[in-house]
VEXDREN-2710 file (C-alpha; in Angstrom, 1 decimal):
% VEXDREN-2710
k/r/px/py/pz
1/UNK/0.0/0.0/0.0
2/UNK/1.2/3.2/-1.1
3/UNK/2.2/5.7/2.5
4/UNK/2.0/9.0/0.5
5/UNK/-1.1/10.9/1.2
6/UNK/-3.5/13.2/-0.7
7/UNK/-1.6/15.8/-2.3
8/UNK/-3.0/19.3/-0.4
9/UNK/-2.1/23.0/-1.2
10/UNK/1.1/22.8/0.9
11/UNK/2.2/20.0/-1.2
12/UNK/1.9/22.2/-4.2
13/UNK/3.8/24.8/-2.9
14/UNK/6.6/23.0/-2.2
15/UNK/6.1/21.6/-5.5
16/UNK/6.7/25.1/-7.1
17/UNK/9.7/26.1/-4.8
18/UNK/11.3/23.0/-5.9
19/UNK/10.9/23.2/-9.3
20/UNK/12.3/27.1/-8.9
21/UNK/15.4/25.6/-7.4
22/UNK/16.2/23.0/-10.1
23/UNK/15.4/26.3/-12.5
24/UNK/17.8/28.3/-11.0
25/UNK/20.2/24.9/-11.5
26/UNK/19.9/24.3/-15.0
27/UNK/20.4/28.6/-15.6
28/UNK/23.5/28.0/-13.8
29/UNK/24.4/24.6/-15.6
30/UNK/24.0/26.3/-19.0
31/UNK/25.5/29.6/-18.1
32/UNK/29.2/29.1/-20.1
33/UNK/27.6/28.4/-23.5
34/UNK/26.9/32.1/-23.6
35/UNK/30.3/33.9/-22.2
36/UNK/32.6/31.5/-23.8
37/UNK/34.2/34.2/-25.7
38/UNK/34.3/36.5/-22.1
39/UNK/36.0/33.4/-19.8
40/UNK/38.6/32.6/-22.4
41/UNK/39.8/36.2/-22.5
42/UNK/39.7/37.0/-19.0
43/UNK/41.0/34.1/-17.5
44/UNK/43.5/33.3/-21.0
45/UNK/42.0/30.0/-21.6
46/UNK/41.1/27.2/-24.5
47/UNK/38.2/25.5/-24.9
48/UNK/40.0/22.4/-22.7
49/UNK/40.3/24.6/-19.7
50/UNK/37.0/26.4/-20.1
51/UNK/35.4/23.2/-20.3
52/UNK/36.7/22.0/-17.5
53/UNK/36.2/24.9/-15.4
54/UNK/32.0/25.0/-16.8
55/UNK/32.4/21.2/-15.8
56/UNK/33.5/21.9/-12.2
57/UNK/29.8/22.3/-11.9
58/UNK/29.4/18.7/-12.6
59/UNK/32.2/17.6/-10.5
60/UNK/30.8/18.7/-7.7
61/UNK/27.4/17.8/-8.1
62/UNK/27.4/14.9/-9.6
63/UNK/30.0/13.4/-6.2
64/UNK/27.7/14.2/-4.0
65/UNK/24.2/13.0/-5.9
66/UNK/24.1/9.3/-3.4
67/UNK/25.2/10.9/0.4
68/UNK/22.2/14.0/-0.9
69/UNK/19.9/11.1/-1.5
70/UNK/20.4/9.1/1.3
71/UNK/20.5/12.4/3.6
72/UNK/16.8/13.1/2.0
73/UNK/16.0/9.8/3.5
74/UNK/17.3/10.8/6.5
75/UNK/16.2/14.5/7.0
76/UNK/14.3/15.5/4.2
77/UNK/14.2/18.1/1.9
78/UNK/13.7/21.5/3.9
79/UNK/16.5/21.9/6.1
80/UNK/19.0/20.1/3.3
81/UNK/17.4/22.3/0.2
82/UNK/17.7/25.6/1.9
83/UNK/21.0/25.6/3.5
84/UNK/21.8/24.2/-0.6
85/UNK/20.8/27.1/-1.4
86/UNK/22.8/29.1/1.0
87/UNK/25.9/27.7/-0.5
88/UNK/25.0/28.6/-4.0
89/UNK/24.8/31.9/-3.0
90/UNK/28.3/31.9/-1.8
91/UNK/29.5/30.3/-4.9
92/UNK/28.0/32.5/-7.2
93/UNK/29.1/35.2/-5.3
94/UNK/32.6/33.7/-5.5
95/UNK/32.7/33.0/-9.3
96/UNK/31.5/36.8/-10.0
97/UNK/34.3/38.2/-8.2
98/UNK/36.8/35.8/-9.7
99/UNK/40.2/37.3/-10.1
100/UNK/41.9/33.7/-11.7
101/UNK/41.1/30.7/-13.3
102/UNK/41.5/29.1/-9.9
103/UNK/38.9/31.3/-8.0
104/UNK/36.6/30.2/-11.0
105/UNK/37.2/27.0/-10.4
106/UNK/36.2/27.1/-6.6
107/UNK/32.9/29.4/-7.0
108/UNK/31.7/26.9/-9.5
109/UNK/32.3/24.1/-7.5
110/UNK/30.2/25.6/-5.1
111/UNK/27.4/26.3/-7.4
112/UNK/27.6/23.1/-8.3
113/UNK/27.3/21.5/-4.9
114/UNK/24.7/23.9/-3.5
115/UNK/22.3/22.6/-6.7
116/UNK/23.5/19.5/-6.0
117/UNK/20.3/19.4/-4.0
118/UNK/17.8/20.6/-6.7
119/UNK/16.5/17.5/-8.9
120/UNK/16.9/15.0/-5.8
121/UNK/15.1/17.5/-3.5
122/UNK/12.2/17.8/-6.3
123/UNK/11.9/14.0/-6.5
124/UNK/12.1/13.4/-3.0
125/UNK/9.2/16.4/-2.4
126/UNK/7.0/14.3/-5.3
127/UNK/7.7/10.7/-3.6
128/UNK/6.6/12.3/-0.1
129/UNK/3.4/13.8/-1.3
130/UNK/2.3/12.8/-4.2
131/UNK/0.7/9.1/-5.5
132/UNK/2.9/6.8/-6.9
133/UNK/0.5/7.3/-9.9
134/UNK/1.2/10.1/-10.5
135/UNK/4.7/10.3/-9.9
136/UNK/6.3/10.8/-13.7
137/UNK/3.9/13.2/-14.6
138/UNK/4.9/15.5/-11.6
139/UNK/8.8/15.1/-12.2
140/UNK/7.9/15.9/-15.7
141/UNK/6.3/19.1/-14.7
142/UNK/9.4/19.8/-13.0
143/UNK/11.7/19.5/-15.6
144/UNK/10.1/21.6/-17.7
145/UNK/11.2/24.3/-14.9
146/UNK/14.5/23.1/-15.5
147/UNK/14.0/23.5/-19.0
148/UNK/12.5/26.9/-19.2
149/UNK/15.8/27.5/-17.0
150/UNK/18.0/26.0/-20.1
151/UNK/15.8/28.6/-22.5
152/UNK/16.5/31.4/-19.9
153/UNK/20.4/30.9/-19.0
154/UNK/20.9/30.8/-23.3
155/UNK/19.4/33.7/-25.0
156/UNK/18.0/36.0/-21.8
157/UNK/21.1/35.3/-19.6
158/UNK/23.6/36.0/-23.2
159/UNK/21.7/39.6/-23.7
160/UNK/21.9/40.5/-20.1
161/UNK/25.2/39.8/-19.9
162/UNK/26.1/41.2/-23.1
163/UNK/24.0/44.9/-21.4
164/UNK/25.4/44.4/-18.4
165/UNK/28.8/41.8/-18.0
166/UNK/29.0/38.5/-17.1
167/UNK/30.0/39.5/-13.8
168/UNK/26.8/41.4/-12.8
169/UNK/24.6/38.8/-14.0
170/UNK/26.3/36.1/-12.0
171/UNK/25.2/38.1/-9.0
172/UNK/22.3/38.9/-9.7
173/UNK/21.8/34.9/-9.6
174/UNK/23.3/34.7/-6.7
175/UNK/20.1/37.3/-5.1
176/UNK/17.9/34.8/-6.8
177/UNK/19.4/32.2/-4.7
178/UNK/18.7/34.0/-1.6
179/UNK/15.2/34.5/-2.2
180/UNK/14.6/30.9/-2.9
181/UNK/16.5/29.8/0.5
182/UNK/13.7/31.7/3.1
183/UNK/11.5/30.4/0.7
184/UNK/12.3/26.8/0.7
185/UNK/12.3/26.9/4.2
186/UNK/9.1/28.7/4.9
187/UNK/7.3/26.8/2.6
188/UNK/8.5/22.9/2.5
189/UNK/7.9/20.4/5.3
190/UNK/9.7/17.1/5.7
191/UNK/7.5/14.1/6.2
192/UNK/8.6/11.5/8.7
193/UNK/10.5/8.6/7.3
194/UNK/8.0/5.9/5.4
195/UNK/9.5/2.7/7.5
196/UNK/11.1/2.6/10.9
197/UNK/14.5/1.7/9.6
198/UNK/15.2/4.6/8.0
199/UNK/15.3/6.5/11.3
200/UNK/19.3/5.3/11.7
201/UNK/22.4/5.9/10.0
202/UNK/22.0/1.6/10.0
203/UNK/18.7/1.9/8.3
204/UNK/19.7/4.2/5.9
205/UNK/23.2/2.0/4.5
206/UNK/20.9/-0.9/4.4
207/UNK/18.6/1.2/2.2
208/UNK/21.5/1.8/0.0
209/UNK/22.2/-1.8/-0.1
210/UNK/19.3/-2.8/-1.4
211/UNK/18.4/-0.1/-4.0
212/UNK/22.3/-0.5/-5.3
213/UNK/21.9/-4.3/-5.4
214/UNK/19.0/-3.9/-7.6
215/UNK/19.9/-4.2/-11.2
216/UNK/17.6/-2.0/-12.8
217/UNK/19.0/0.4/-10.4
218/UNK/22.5/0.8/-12.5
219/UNK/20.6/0.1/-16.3
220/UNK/18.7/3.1/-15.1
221/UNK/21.9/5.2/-14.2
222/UNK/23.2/4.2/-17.5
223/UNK/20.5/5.3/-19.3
224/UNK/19.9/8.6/-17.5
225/UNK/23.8/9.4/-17.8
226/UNK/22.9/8.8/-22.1
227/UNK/20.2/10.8/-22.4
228/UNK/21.6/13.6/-20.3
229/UNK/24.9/13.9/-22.3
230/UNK/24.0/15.2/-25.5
231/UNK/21.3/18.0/-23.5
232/UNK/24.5/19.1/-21.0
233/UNK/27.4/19.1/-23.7
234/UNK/26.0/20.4/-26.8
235/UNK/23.5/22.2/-25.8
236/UNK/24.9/23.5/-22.2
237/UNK/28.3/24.3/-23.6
238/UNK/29.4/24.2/-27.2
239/UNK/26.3/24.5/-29.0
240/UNK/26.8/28.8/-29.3
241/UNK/30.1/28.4/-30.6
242/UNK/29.4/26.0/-32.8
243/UNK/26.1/28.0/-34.5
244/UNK/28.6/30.9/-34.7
245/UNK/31.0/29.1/-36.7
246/UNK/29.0/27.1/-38.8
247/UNK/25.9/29.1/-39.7
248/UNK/27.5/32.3/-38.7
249/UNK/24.8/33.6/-36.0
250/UNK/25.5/36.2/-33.6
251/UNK/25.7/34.9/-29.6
252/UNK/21.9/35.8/-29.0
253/UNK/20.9/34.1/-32.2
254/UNK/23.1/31.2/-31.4
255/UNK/21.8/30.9/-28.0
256/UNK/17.9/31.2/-29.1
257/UNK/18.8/28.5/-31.5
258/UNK/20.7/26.6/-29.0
259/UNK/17.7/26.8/-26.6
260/UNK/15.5/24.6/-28.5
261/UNK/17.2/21.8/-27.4
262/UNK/16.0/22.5/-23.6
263/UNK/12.6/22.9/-25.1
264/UNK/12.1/19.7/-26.4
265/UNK/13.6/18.5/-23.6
266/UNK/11.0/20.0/-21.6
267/UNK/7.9/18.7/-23.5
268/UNK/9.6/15.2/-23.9
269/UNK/9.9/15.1/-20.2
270/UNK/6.1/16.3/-19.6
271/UNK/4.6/14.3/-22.3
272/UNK/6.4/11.1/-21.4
273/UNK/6.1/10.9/-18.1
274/UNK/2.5/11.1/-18.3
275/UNK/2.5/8.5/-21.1
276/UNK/4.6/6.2/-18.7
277/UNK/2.3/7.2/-15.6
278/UNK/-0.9/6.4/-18.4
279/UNK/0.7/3.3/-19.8
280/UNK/1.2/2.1/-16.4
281/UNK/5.2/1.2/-17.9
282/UNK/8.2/2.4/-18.5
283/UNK/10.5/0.7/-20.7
284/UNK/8.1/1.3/-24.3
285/UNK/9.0/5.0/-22.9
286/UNK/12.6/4.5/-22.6
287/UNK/12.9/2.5/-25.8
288/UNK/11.0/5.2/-28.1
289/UNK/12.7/8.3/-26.2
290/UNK/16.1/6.6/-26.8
291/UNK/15.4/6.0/-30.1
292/UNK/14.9/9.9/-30.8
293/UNK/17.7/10.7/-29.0
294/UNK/20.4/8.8/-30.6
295/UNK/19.1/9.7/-34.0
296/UNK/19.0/13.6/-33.2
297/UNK/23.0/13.5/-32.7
298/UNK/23.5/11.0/-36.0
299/UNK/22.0/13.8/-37.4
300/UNK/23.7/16.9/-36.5
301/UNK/27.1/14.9/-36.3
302/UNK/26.5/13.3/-40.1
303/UNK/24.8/16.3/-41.9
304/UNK/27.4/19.6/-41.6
305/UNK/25.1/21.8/-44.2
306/UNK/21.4/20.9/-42.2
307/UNK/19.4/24.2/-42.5
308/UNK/18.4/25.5/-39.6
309/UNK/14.7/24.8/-40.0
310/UNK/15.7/21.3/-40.2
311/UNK/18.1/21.7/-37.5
312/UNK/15.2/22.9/-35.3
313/UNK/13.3/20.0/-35.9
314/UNK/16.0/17.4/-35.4
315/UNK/16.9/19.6/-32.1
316/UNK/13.2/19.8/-30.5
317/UNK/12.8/15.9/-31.7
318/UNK/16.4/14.9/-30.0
319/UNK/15.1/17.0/-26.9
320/UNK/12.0/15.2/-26.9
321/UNK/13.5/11.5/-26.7
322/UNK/15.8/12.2/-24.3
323/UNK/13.0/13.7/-22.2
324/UNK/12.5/10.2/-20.9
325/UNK/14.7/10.1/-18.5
326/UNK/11.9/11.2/-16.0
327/UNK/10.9/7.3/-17.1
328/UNK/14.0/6.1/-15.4
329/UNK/13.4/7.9/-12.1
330/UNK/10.2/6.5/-12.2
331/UNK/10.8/3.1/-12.6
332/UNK/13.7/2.9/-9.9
333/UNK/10.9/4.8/-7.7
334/UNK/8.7/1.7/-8.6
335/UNK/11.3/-1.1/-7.4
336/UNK/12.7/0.5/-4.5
337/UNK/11.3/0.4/-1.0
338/UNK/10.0/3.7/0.6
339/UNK/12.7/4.3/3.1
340/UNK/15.8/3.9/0.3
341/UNK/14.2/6.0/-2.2
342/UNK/16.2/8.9/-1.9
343/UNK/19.2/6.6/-2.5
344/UNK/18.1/5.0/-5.7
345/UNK/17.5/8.6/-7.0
346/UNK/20.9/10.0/-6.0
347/UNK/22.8/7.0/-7.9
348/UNK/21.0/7.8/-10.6
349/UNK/21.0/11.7/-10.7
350/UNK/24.9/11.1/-10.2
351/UNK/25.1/9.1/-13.2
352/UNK/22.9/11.3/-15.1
353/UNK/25.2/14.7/-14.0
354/UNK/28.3/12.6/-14.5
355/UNK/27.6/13.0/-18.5
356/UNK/27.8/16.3/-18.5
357/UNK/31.2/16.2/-16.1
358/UNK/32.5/14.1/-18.8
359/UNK/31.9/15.0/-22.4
360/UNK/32.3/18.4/-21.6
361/UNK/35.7/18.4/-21.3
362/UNK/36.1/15.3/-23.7
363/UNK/34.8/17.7/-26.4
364/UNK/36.9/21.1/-25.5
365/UNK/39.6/18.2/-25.6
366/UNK/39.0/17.1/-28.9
367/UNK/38.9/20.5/-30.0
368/UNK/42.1/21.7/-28.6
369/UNK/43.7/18.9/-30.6
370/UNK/42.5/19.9/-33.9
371/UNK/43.5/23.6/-33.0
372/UNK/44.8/25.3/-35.8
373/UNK/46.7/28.5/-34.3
374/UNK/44.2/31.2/-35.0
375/UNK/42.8/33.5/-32.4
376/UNK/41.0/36.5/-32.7
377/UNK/40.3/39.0/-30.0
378/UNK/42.2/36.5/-27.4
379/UNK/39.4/33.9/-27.9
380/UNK/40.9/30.3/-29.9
381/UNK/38.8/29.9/-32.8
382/UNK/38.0/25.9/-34.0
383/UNK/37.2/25.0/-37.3
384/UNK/33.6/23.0/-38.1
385/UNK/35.0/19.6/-38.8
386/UNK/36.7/20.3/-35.0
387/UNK/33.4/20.8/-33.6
388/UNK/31.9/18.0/-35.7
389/UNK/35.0/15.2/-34.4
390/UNK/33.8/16.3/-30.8
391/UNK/29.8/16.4/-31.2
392/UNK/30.9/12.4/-32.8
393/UNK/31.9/11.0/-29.0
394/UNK/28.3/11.9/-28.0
395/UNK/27.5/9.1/-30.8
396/UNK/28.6/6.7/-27.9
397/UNK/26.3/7.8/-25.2
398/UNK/23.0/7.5/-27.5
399/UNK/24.1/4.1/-28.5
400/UNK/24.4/2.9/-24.7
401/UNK/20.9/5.0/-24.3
402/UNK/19.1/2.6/-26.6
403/UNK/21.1/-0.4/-25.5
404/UNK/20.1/-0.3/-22.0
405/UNK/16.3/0.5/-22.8
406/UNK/16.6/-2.8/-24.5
407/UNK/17.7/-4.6/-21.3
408/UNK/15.5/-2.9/-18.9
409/UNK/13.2/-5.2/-17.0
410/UNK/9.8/-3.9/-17.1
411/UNK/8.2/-3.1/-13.5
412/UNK/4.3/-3.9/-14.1
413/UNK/3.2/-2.7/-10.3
414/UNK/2.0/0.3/-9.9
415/UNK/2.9/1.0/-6.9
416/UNK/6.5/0.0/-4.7
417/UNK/5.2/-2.8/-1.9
418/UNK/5.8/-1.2/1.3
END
């Protein structure tokens, strides 16, 4: 029998302040793509160092995704969320005053682990109050907040900070932050743990036992880290350059184009997770949204001269199949019992921030290597076949995306046995 009671007003409300947090997360996560050009001349970088410094956001984040889970199980979301927040104000603050690459480097790892917080906080509000029926349609709700947050930190965020600096806009994030910290805690409640077990630090390793002995638990991490890798290193980081070099768009056009992406992320995420939470099953959802996903990126790695109302199409479809990731959350929700849920989420959340802590990097690597010499205005310029050669190792990650959907053991309850 399901322990989650009728969802009330309050419920809501905590709802909407978590889905404002994992907004403010994915502004932040996307925030490089559109001051490339500014990092690299203040801080004298390449596109290997900047993407390692826009991936200290990942680092962060995603090493902490299983202790945040299982401390959900423990605490809850209030006290955790807002003091999250708290920290992301400090780290935003931090990277806005940034003097070297190395102060950088330390504010966004702070960002990073304040929002650490965000999309297991979300979850764990959703798995507290809401039926289990309706669970994927709620997460998908919220990732369209995240979403609308990719949309915003790409062509809003790029004009504000081309009218007012990078600088500025960074802190004005960081009073964002601040807001949503008093909110969070005036507004969300923590619900007492769902089984007696969970009330000790004992309780909560054998939690994590069982949800990480379950194999679904890691097909669903590997899948979440597939569909997430493509969203977080194309579209979070390289995508603007890339428009500007091979269709020769201005940074706000680049970034609106760029932003599409995040759309059909959003409405893949809603849309699927209520045909999962209708379907009363997952893996048709995972199969279908990895199938969309890995033929997006053959796409846009295979065909150099797409036009762009093509590209938008292959973009919002791409978006769309990778959307059901909310699919995998739900099913590990499904299998595991009440008191570990927060675990299984975190070990999946780690794998699906992990992506973009790898490729990244891997891609600003990749580019760096086919660096021909030129520079203009201090920024390193990268030819379109360099772009292409690094967009190619995200070929791998759909692959592994539709493999695992393949392997998934459907869960045919509706409802984890308590």
């Amino acid at each position: 029998m399901d322990r989650v009671s009728s969802a009330g007003l309050r419920a809501y409300l905590a709802w909407g302040v978590g889905a404002l947090f994992f907004f403010l997360a994915f502004i932040h996560r996307v925030s490089p793509s559109v001051m490339v050009a500014e990092l690299m001349r203040e801080f004298a970088v390449g596109a290997a160092l900047l993407g390692n410094l826009a991936a200290f956001y990942f680092y962060a984040y995603a090493s902490i995704q299983i202790p945040v889970g299982v401390l959900m199980d423990r605490f809850g979301p209030r006290r955790l969320m807002s003091a999250a927040l708290g920290v992301c104000v400090l780290g935003a603050a931090v990277f806005a005053a940034a003097e070297t690459i190395t102060q950088a480097y330390f504010g966004r790892f702070l960002i990073g682990f304040g929002l650490a917080f965000s999309w297991v906080g979300i979850l764990t509000i959703v798995a507290q109050n809401f039926p289990a029926q309706r669970f994927a349609s709620m997460v998908g709700m919220a990732q369209v907040f995240g979403m609308i947050g990719g949309v915003f930190g790409q062509a809003p965020l790029g004009l504000a900070i081309g009218a007012y600096g990078w600088r500025p806009s960074m802190a004005a994030l960081a009073v964002l932050a601040a807001v949503l910290a008093v909110l969070a805690f005036a507004v969300i409640r923590d619900r007492a743990p769902a089984a007696p077990a969970a009330a000790g630090l004992g309780g909560l390793g054998q939690g994590l036992k069982q949800v990480a002995a379950m194999p679904e638990t890691w097909l669903m991490a590997a899948f979440g880290f597939a569909m997430t890798a493509p969203v977080q290193a194309f579209g979070g980081l390289w995508s603007v350059p890339y428009f500007a070099v091979a269709y020769g768009l201005e940074r706000p056009s680049a970034a609106l184009l760029a932003s599409v992406l995040y759309m059909g992320f959003g409405v893949g995420a809603v849309s699927l997770g209520w045909l999962s939470d209708r379907l009363g099953r997952r893996k048709p959802v995972l199969i279908g949204g990895s199938s969309l996903a890995l033929g997006g990126t053959l796409l846009i790695v295979g065909w150099s001269g797409m036009p762009i109302p093509v590209l938008v199409i292959v973009m919002l479809l791409q978006g769309l199949g990778s959307g059901a990731m909310v699919a995998a959350f739900a099913l590990v929700r499904d299998r595991s019992p009440p008191h570990a849920v927060g675990a299984a989420f975190g070990i999946v959340n780690t794998a699906c921030v992990g992506s973009g802590a790898l490729f990244q990097p891997l891609i600003g690597v990749v580019l760096d290597s086919m660096w021909d010499g030129r520079i203009e205005a201090g920024v390193r310029l990268y030819h379109l076949e360099a772009y292409r050669s690094g967009f190619a190792t995200l070929l791998v990650s759909g692959a592994l995306g539709l493999t695992v959907a393949l392997l998934a053991r459907e869960n045919r309850e509706a409802a984890p046995k308590s």
